[in-house]
PDB file as gemmi writes it, atoms N, CA and C in Angstrom:
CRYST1    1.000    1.000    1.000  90.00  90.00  90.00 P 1                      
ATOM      1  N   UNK A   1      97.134 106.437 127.262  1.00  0.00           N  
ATOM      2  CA  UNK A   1      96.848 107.353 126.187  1.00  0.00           C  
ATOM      3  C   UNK A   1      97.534 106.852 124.920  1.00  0.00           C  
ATOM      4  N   UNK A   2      96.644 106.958 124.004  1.00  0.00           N  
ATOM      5  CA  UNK A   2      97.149 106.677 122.731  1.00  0.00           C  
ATOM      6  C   UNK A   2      98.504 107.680 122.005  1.00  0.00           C  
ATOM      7  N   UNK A   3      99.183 106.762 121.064  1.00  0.00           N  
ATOM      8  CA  UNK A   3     100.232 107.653 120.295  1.00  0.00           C  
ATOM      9  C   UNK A   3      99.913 107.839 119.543  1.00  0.00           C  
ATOM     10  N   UNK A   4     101.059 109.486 119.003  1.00  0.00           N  
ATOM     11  CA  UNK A   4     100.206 109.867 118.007  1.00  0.00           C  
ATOM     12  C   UNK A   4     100.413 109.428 116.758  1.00  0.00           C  
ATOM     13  N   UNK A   5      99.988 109.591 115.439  1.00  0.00           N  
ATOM     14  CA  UNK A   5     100.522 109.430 113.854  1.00  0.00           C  
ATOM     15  C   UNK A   5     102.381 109.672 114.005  1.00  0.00           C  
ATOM     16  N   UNK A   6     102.520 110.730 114.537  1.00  0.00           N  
ATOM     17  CA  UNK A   6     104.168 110.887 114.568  1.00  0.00           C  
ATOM     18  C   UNK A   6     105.138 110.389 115.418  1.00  0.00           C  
ATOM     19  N   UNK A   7     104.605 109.709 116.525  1.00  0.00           N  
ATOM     20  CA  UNK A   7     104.888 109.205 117.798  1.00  0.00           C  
ATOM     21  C   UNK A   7     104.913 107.656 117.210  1.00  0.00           C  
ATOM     22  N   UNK A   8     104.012 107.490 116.628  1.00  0.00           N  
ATOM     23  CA  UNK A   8     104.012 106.035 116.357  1.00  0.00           C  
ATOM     24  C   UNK A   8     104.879 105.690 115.531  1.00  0.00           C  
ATOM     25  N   UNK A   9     105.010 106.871 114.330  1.00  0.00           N  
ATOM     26  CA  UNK A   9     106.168 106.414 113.362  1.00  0.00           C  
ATOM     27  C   UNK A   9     107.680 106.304 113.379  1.00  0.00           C  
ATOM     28  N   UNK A  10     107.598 107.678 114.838  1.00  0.00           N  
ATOM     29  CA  UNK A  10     109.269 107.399 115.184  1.00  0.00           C  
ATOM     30  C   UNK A  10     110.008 106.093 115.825  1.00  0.00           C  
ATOM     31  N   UNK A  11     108.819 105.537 116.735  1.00  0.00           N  
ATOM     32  CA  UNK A  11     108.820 104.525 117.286  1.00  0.00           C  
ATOM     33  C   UNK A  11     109.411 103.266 116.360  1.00  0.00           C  
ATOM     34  N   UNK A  12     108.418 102.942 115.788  1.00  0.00           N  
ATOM     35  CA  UNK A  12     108.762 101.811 114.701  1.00  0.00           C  
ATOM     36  C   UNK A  12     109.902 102.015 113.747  1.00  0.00           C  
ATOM     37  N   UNK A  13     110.618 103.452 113.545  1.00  0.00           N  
ATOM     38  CA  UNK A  13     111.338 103.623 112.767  1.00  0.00           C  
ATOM     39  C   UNK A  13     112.795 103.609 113.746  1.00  0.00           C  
ATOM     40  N   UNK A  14     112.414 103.579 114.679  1.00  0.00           N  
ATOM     41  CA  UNK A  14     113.696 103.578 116.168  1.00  0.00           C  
ATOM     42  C   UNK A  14     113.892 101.893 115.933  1.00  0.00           C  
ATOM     43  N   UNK A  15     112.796 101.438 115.679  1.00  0.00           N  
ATOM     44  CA  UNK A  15     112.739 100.172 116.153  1.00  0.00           C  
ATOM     45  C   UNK A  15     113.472  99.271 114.881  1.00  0.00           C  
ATOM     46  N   UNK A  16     113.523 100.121 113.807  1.00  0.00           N  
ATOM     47  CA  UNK A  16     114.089  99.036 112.882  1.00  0.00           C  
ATOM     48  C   UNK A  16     115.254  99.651 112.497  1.00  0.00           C  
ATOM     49  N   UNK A  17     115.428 100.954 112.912  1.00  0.00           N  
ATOM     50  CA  UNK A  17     117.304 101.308 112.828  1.00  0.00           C  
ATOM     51  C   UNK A  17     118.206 100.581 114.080  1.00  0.00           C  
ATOM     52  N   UNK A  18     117.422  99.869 114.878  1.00  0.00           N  
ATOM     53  CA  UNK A  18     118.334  99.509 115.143  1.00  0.00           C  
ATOM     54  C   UNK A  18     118.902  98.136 115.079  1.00  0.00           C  
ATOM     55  N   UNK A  19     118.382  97.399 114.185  1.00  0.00           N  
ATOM     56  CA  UNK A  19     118.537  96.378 113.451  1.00  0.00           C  
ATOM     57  C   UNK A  19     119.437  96.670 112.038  1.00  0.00           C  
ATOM     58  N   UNK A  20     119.300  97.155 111.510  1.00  0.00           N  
ATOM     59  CA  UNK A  20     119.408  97.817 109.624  1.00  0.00           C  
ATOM     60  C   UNK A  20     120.163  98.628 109.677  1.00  0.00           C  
ATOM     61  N   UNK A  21     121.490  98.734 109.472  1.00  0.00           N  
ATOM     62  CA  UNK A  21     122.858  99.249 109.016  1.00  0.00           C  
ATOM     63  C   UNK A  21     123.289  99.124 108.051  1.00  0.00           C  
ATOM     64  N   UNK A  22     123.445 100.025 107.228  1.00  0.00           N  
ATOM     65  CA  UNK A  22     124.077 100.421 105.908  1.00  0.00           C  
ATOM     66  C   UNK A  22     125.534  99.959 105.858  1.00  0.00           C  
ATOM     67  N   UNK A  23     126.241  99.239 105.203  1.00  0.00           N  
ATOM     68  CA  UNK A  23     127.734  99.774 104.824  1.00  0.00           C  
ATOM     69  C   UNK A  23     128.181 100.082 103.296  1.00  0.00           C  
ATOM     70  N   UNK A  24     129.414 100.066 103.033  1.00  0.00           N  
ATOM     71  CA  UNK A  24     130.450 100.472 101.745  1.00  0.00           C  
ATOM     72  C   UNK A  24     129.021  99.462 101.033  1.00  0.00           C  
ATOM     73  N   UNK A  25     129.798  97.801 101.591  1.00  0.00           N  
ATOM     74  CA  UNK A  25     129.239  97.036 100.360  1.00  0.00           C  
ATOM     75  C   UNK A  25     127.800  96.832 100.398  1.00  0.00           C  
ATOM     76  N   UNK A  26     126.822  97.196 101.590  1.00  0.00           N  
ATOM     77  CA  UNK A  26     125.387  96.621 101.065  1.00  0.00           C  
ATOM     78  C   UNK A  26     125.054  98.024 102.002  1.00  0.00           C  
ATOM     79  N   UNK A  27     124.964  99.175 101.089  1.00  0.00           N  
ATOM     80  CA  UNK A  27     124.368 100.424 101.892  1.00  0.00           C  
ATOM     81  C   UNK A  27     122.719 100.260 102.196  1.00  0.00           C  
ATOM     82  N   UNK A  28     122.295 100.929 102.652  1.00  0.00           N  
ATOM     83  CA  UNK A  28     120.812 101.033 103.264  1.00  0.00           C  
ATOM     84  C   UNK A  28     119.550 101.981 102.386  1.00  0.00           C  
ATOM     85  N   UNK A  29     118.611 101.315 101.927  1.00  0.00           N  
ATOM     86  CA  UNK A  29     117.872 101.852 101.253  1.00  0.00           C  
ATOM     87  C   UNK A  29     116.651 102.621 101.670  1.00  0.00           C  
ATOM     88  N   UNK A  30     116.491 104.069 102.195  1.00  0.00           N  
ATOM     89  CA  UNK A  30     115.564 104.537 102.768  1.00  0.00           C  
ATOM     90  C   UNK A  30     114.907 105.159 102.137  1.00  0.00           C  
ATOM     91  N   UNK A  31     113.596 105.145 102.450  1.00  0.00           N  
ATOM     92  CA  UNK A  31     112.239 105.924 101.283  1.00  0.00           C  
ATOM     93  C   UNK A  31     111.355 106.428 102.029  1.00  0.00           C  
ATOM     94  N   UNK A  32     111.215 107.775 101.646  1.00  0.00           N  
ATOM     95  CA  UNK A  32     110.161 108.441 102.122  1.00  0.00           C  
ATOM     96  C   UNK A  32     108.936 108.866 101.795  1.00  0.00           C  
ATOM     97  N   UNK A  33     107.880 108.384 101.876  1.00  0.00           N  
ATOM     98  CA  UNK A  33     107.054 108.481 101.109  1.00  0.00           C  
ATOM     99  C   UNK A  33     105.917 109.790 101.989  1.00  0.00           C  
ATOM    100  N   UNK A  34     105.778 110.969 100.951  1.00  0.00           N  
ATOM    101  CA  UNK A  34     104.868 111.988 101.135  1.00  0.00           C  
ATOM    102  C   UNK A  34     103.033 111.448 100.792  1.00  0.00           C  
ATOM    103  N   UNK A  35     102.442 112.356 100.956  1.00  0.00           N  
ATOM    104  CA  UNK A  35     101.323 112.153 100.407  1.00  0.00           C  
ATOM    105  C   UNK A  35     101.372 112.315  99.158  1.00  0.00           C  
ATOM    106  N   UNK A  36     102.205 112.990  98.387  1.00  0.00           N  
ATOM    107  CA  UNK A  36     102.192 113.509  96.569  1.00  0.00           C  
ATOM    108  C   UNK A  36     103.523 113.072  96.583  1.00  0.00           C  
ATOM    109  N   UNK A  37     104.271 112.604  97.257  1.00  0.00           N  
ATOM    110  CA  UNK A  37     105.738 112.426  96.100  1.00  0.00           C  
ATOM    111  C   UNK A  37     106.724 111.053  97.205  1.00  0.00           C  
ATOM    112  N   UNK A  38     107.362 110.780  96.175  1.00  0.00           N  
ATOM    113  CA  UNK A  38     108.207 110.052  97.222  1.00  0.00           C  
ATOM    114  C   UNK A  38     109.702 110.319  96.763  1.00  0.00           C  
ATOM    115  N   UNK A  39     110.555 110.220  97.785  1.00  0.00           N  
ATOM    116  CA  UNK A  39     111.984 110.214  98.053  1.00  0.00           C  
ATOM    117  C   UNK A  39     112.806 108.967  98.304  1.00  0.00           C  
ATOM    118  N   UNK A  40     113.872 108.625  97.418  1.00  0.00           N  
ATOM    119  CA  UNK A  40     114.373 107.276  98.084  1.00  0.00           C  
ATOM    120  C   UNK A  40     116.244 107.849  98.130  1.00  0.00           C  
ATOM    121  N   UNK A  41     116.648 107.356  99.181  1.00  0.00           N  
ATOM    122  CA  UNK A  41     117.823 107.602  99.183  1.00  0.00           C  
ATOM    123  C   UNK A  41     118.750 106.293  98.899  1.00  0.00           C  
ATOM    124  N   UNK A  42     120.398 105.967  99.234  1.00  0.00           N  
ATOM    125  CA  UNK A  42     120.829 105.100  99.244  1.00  0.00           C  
ATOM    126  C   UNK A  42     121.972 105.404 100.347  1.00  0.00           C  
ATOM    127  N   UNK A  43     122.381 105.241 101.459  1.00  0.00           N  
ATOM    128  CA  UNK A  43     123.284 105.561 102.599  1.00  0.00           C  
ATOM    129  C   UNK A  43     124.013 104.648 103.199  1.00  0.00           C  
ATOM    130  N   UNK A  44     124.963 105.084 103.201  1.00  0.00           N  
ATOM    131  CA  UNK A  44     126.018 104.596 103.611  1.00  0.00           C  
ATOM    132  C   UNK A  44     126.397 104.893 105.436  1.00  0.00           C  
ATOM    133  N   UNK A  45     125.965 104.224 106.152  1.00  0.00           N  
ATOM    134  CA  UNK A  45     125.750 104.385 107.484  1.00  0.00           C  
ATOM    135  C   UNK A  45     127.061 104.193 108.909  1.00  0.00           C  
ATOM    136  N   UNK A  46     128.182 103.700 107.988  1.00  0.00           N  
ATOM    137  CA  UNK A  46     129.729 103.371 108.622  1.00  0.00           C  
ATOM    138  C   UNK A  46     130.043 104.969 108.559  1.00  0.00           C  
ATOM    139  N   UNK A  47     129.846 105.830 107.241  1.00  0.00           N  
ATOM    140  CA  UNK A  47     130.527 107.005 107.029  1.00  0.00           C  
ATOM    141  C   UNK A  47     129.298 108.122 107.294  1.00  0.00           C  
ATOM    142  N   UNK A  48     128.213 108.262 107.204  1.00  0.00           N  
ATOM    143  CA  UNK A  48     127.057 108.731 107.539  1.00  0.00           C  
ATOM    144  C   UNK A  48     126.606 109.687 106.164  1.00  0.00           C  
ATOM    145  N   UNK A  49     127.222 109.306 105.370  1.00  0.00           N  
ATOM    146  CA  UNK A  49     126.837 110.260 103.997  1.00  0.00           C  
ATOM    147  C   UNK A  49     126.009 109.202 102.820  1.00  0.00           C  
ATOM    148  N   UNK A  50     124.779 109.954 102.284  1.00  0.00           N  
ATOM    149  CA  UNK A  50     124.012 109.427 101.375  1.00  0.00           C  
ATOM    150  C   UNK A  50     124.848 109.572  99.962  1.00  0.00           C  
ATOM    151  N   UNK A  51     124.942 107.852  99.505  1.00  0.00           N  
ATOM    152  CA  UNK A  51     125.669 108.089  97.983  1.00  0.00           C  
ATOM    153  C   UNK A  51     124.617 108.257  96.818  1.00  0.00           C  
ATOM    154  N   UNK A  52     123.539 107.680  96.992  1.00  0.00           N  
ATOM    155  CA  UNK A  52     122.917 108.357  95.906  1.00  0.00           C  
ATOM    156  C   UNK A  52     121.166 108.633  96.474  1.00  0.00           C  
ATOM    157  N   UNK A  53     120.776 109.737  95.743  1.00  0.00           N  
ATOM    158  CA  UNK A  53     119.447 110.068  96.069  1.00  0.00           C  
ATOM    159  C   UNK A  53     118.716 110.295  94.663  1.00  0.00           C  
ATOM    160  N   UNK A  54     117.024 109.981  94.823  1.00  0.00           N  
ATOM    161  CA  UNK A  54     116.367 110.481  93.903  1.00  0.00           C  
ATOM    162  C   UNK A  54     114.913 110.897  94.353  1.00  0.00           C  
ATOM    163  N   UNK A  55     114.054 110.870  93.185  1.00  0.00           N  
ATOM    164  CA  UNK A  55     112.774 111.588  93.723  1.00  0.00           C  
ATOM    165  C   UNK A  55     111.816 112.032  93.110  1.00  0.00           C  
ATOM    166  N   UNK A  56     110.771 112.051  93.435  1.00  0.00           N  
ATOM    167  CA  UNK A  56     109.499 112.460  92.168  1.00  0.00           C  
ATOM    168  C   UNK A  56     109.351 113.894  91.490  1.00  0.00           C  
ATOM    169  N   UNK A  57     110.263 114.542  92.253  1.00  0.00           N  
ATOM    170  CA  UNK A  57     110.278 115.660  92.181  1.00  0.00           C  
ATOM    171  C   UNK A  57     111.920 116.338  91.384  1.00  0.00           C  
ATOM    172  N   UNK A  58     112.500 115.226  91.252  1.00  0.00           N  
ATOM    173  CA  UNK A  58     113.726 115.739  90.070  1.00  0.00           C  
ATOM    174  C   UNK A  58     113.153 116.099  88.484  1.00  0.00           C  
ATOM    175  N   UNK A  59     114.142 117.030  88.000  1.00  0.00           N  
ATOM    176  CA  UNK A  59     113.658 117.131  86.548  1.00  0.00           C  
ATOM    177  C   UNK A  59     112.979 116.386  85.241  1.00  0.00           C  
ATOM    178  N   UNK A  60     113.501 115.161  85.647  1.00  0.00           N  
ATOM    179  CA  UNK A  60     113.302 114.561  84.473  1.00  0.00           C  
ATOM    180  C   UNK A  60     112.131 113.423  84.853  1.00  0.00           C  
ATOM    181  N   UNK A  61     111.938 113.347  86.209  1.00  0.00           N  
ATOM    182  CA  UNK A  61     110.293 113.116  86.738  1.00  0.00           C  
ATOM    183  C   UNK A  61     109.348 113.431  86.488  1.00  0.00           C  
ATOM    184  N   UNK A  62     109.531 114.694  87.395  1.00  0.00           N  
ATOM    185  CA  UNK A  62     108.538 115.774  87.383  1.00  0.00           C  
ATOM    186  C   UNK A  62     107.330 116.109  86.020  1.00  0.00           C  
ATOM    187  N   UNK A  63     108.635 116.410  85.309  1.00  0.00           N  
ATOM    188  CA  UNK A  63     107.546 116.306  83.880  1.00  0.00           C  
ATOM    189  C   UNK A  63     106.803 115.260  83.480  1.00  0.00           C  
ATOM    190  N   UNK A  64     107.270 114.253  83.835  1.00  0.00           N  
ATOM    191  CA  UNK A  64     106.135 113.263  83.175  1.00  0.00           C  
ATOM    192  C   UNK A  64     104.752 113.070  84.232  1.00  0.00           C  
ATOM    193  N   UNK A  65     103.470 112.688  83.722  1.00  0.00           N  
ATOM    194  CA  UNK A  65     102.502 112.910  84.690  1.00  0.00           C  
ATOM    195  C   UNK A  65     102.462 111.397  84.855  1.00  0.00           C  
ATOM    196  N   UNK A  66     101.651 110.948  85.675  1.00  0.00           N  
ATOM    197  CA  UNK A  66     100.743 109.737  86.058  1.00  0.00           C  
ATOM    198  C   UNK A  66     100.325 109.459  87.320  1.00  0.00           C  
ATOM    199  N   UNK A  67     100.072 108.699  87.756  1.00  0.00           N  
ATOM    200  CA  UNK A  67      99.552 108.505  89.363  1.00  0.00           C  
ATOM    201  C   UNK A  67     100.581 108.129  89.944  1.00  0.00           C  
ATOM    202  N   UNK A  68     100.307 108.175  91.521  1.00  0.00           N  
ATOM    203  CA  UNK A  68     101.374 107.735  93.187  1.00  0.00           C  
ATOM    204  C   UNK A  68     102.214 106.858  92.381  1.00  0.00           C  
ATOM    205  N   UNK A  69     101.602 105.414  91.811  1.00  0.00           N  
ATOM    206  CA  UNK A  69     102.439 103.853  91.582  1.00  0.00           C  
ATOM    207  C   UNK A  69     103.194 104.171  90.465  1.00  0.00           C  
ATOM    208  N   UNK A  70     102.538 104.928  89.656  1.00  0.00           N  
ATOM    209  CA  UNK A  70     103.648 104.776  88.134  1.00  0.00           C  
ATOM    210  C   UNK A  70     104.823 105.942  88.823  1.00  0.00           C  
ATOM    211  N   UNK A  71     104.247 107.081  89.265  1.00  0.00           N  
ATOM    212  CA  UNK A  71     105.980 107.681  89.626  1.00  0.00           C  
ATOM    213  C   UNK A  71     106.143 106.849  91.011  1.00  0.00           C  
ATOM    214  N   UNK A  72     106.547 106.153  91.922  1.00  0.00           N  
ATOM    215  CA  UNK A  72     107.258 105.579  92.651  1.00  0.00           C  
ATOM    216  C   UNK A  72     107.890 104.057  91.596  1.00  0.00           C  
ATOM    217  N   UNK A  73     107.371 103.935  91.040  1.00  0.00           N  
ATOM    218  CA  UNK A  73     107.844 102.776  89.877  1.00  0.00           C  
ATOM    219  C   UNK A  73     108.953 103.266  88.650  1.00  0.00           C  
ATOM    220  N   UNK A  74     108.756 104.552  88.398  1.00  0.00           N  
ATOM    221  CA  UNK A  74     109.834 105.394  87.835  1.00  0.00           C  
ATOM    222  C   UNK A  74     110.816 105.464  88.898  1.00  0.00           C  
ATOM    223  N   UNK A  75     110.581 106.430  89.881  1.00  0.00           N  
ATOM    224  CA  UNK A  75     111.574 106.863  91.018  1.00  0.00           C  
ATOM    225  C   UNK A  75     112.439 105.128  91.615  1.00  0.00           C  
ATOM    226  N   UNK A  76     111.899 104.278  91.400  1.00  0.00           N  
ATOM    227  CA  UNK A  76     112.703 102.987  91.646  1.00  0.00           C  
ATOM    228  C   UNK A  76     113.900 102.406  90.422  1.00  0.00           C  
ATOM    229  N   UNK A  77     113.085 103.103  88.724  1.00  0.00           N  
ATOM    230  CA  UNK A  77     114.097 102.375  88.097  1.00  0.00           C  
ATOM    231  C   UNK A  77     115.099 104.008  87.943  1.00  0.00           C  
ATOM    232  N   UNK A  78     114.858 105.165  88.241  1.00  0.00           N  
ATOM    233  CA  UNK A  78     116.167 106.155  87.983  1.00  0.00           C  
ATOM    234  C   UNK A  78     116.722 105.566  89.383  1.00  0.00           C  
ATOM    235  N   UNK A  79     116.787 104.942  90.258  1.00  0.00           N  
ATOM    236  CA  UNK A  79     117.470 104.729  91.530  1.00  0.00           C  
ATOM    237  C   UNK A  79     118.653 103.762  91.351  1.00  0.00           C  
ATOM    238  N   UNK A  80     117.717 102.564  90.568  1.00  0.00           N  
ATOM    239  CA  UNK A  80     118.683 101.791  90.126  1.00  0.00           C  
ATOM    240  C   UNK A  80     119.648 102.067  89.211  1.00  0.00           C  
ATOM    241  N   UNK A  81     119.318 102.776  88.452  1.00  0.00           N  
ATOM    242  CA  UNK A  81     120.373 102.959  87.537  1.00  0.00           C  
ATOM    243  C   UNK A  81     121.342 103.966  87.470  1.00  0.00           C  
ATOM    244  N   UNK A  82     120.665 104.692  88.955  1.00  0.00           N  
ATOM    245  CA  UNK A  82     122.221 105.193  88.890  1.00  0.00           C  
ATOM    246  C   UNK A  82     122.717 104.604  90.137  1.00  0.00           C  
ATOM    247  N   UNK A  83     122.863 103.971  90.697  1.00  0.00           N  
ATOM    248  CA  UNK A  83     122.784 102.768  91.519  1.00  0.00           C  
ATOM    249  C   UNK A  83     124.018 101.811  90.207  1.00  0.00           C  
ATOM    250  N   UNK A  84     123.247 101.390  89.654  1.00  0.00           N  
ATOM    251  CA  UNK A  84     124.234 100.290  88.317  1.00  0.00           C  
ATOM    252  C   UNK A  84     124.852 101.344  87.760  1.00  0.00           C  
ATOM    253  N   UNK A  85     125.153 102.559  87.773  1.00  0.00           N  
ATOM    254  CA  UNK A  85     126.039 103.156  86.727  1.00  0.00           C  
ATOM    255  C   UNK A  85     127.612 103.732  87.821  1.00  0.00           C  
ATOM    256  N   UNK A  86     126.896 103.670  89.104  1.00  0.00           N  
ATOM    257  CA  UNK A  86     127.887 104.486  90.263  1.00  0.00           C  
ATOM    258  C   UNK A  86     128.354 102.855  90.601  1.00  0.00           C  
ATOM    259  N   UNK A  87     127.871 101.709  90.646  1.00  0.00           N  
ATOM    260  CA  UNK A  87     128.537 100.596  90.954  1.00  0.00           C  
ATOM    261  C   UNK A  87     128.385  99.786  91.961  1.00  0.00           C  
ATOM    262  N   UNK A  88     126.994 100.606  92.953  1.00  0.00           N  
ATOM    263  CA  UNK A  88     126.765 100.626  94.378  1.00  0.00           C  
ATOM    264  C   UNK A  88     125.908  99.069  94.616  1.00  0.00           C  
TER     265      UNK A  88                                                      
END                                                                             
């Protein structure tokens, strides 16, 4: 029997945590992508706490309109930069 859409994704996502560990100096970059929005975090996986997060759906996103690519292309450069401003 086939797996399902969610079965399949935990799978592959089992399959590459356990390769891909975050630390202090090169934390782990995880993204979640919705059908309308995406989420990217930055985690720190020695201590289990996310140091920085962002998202299509923060304030200063949100308002601006355009399609899927231009906000995940936004949501990449507010990541970085607070990413380059926290030091990470």
């Amino acid at each position: 029997m086939a797996l399902s859409k969610i079965q399949r994704r935990q799978r592959i996502k089992s399959r590459i945590r356990k390769v891909v560990r975050g630390t202090a100096e090169q934390p782990r970059l995880a993204v979640f992508r919705s059908n309308n929005e995406i989420y990217v975090q930055i985690i720190d996986d020695t201590k289990g706490t996310t140091l920085l997060a962002a998202s299509s759906r923060d304030k200063e996103l949100s308002a601006v309109s355009g399609t899927k690519i231009e906000k995940a292309a936004m949501v990449g450069k507010a990541i970085a930069k607070k990413a380059l401003k926290q030091g990470s």
